[in-house]
C-alpha positions in Angstrom: 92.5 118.5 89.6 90.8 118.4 93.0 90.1 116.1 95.2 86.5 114.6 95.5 87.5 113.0 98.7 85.6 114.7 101.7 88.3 115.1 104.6 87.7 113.5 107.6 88.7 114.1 111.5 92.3 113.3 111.8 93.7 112.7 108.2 97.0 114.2 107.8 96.6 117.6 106.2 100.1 118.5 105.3 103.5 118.4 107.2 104.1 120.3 110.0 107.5 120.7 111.0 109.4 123.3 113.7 111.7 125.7 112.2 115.3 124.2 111.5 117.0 127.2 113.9 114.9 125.8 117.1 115.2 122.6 116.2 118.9 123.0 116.3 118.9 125.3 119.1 117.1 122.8 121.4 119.1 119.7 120.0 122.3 121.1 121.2 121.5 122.4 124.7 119.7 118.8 125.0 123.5 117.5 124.3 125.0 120.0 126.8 122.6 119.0 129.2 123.4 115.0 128.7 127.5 115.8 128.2 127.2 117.8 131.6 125.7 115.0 133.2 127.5 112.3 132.2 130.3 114.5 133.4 129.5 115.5 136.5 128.3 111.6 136.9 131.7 110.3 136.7 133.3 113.6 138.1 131.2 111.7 141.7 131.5 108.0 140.3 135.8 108.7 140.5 135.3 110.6 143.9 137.4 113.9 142.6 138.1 116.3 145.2 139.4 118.8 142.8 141.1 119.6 140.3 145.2 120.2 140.3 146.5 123.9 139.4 149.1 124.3 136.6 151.4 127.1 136.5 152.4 126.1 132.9 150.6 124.6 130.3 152.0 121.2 129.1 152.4 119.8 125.5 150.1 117.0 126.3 147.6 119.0 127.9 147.7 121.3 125.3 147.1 118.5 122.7 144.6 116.9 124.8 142.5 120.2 124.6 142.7 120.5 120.7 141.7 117.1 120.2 138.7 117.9 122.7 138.0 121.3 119.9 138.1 118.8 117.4 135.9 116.1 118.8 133.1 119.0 119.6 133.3 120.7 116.8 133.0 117.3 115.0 130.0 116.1 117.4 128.0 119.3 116.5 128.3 118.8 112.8 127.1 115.2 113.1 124.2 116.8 115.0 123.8 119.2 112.2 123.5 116.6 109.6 121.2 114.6 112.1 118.8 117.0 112.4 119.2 117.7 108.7 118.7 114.5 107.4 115.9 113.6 109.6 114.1 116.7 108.3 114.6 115.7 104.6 113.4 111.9 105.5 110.1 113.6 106.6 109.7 115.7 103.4 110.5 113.1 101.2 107.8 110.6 103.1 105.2 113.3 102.9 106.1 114.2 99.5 105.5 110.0 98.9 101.7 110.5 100.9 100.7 113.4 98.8 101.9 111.6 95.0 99.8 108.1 97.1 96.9 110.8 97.8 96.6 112.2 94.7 97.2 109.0 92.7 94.4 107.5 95.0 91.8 110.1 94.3 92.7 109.9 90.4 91.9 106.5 90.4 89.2 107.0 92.9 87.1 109.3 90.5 87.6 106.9 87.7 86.1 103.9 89.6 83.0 105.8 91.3 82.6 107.6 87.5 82.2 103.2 86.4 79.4 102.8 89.4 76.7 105.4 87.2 77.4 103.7 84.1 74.5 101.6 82.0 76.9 98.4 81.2 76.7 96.3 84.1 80.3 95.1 82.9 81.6 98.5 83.6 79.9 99.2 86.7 81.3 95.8 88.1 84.7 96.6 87.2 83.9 100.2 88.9 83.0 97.5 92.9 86.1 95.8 91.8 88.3 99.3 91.8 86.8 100.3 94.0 87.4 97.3 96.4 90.8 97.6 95.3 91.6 100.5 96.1 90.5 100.3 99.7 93.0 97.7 99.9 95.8 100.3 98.3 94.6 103.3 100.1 97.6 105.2 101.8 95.9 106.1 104.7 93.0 104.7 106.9 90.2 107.4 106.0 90.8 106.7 102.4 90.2 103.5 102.8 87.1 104.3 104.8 86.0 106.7 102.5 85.7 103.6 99.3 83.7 101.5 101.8 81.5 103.8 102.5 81.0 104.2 98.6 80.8 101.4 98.0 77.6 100.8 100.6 76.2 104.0 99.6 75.5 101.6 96.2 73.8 99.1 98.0 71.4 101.8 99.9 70.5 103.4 96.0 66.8 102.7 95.2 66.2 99.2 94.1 62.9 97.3 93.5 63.2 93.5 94.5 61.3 90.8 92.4 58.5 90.7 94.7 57.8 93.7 93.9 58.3 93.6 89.6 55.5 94.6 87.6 54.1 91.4 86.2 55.0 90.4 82.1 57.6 93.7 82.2 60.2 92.1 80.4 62.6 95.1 80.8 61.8 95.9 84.3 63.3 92.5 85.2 66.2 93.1 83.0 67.2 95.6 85.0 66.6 94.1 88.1 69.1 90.6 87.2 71.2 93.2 86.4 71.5 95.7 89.2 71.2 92.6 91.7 74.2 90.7 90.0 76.2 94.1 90.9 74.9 94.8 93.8 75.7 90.4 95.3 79.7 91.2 93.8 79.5 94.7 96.6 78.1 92.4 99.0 80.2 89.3 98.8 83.7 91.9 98.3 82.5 93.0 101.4 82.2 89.7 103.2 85.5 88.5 101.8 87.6 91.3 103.4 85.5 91.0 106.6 86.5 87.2 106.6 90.1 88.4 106.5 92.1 88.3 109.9 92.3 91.7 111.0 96.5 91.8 110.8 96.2 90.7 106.9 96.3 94.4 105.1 93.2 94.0 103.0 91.1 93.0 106.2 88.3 95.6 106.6 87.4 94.5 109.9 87.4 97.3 112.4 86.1 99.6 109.2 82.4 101.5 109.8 79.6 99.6 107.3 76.4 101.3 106.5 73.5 98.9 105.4 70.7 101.6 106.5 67.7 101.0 104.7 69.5 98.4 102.1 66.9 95.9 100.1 68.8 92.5 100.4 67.3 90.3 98.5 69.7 87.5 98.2 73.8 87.6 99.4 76.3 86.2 102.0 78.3 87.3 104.9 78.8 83.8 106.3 81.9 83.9 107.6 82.4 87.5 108.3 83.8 88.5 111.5 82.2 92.0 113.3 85.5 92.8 115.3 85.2 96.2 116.1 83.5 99.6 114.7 79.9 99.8 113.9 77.7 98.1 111.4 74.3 99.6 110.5 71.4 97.2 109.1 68.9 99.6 110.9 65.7 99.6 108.7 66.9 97.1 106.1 64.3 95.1 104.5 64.7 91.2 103.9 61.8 90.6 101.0 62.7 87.3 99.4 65.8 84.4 98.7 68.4 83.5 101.0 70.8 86.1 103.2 73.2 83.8 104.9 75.0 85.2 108.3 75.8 81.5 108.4 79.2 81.2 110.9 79.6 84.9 111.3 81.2 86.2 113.9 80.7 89.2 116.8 83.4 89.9 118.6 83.6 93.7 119.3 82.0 97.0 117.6 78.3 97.3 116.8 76.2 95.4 115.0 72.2 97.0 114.7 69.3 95.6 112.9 67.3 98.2 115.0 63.7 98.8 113.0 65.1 96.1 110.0 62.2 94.6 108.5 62.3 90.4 108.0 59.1 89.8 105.4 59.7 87.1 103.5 63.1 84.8 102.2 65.0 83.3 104.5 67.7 84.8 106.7 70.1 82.4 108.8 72.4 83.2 111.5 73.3 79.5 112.1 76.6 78.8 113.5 76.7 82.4 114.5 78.9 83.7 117.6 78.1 86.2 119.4 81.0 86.6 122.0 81.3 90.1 122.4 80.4 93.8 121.2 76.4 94.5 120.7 73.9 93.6 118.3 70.8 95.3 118.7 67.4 94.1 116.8 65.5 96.6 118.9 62.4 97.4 117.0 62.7 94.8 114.4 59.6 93.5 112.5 59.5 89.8 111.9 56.4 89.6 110.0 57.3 86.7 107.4 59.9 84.1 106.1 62.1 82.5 108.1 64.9 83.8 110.5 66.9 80.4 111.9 69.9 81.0 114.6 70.5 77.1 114.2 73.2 76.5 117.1 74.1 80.1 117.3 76.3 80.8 120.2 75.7 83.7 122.7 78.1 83.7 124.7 79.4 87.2 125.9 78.4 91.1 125.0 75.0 92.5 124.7 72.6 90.8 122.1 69.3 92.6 122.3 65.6 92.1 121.1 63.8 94.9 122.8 60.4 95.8 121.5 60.7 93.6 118.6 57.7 92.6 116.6 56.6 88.8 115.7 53.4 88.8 113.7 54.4 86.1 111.2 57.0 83.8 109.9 59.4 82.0 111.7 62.0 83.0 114.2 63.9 79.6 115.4 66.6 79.4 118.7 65.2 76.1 119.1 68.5 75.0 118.7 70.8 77.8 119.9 73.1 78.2 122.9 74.2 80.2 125.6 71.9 82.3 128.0 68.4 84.6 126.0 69.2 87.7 124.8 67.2 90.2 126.1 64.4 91.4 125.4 63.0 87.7 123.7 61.7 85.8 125.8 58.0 87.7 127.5 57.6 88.0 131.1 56.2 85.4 133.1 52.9 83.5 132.6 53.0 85.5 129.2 52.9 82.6 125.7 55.6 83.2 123.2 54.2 85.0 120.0 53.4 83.3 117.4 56.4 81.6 115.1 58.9 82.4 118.1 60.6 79.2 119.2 63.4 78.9 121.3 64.9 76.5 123.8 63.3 75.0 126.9 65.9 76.4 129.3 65.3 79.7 128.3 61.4 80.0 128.8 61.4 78.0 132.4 60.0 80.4 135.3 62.6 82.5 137.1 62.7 83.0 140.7 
């Protein structure tokens, strides 16, 4: 069968190894070269003049020289098998990568094949493949490559309760059950990110793409943003609870560029953001509540730029650190309305 898997900039395409005669060729004058040093090394270390003529061979010259045949002759077949063996190491551990590979995308069709099915018990065990087979995948893009189905999911058309026709009895059906999938995607996800990024399954590091994702409800408390780049760019945050309750930023790229905060509640409390960028350039806060209860910003770039406050409540009442920018207006300018944040942060600068 073929693979479904799209290839990606640097994944190993096959084995590439230089013919066995040059390899060979250049492993023995590389021994020449080190015997002839090593030679002419001690030849100066002993401080020889010269060396003695001999008008007739002796016996134990003559077996001296044999035994010196021998011992290169047996040197070069150890190379020989060196070079030998290496090569059929390398086969064999590519041979292992493509029955991984193909094994992987086997497995991989079956789990995405679960994701379009009607029974939300099958499409849950579908996230839960799929989430386990991230944490098998033989290679780094493969890995990748089930994350990035698996928030493709999430980013799928979905109508939040808000938004229900009223009295539709199946309509909401469908909604309980496309939301209890789509929480499991979520909260895998914030598991592995809560992972410390030496443990194997950690997917910290890994590229996450939220664009235009409905989140109505979910938690990445805990979740730690170490490196690559997470995209919440245009999400919308209608109704319930999103917690981002003790996450951490400490590298990579975190953007809620043009995200949309209308109703719920959405809390970054405890939050630290000690390095990397995270961007809410552009965002609309127009309802709900967003709290960054004794959040920490302490190091990288945390920007509001251009952001929008025409309702709700955006709290930093209690947070610490120095204002990101962007937040607080210009002098002599009042805060908009529902924007509260510490007194240190909105006294006059020189």
């Amino acid at each position: 069968m073929t693979s479904n898997l799209p290839r990606r900039r640097g994944e190993r395409r096959g084995l590439r190894l230089w013919p066995v005669g040059a390899v060979l060729a250049l492993s023995f004058t590389i021994a020449i070269t080190v015997a002839a040093l090593v030679f002419f090394a001690g030849w100066d270390l002993l401080g020889a003049q010269g060396l003695r003529t001999e008008t007739r061979l002796a016996s134990s010259t003559l077996f001296d020289l044999v035994k010196l045949s021998f011992g290169v002759v047996a040197g070069a077949g150890a190379l020989v098998a060196l070079v030998v063996a290496y090569r059929r190491q390398r086969v064999d551990e590519d041979a292992a990568l493509r029955d991984a590979t193909r094994l992987h995308t086997e497995r991989f069709t079956t789990a995405v094949s679960q994701l379009g099915a009607e029974s939300a018990a099958v499409r849950l065990g579908g996230v839960y493949a799929l989430a386990g087979l991230a944490d098998d995948a033989p290679t780094r893009d493969l890995r990748q490559t089930c994350i990035d189905v698996l928030c493709a999911y999430l980013r799928l058309p979905y109508t939040a309760e808000p938004d229900l026709p009223p009295g539709d009895a199946d309509a909401r059906h469908l909604y309980l059950f496309l939301r209890e999938v789509r929480h499991t995607v979520i909260r895998l996800i914030r598991d592995h990110l809560r992972l410390p990024l030496e443990h194997p399954s950690s997917w910290q590091g890994h590229d996450l793409d939220f664009t235009g994702v409905v989140f109505d409800g979910g938690s990445f408390g805990g979740a730690v943003f170490s490196g690559g780049t997470v995209r919440f760019g245009r999400a919308v945050f209608p109704s319930r609870t999103v917690t981002f309750d003790g996450a951490v930023l400490s590298g990579g790229t975190v953007r809620f560029d043009l995200a949309v905060f209308s109703g719920g509640t959405v809390c970054f409390d405890n939050a630290k953001f000690s390095g990397g960028t995270a961007k809410f350039d552009r965002a609309d806060f127009s309802g709900g509540t967003v709290s960054f209860d004794r959040a920490v910003f302490s190091g990288g770039t945390v920007s509001f730029e251009h952001s929008v406050f025409s309702g709700g409540t955006v709290d930093f009442s209690a947070a610490r650190g120095g204002p990101p920018s962007g937040l607080v207006p210009s002098n002599g300018q009042p805060l908009p309305a529902g924007l509260r944040i510490p007194d240190p942060w909105n006294a006059p600068t020189a």
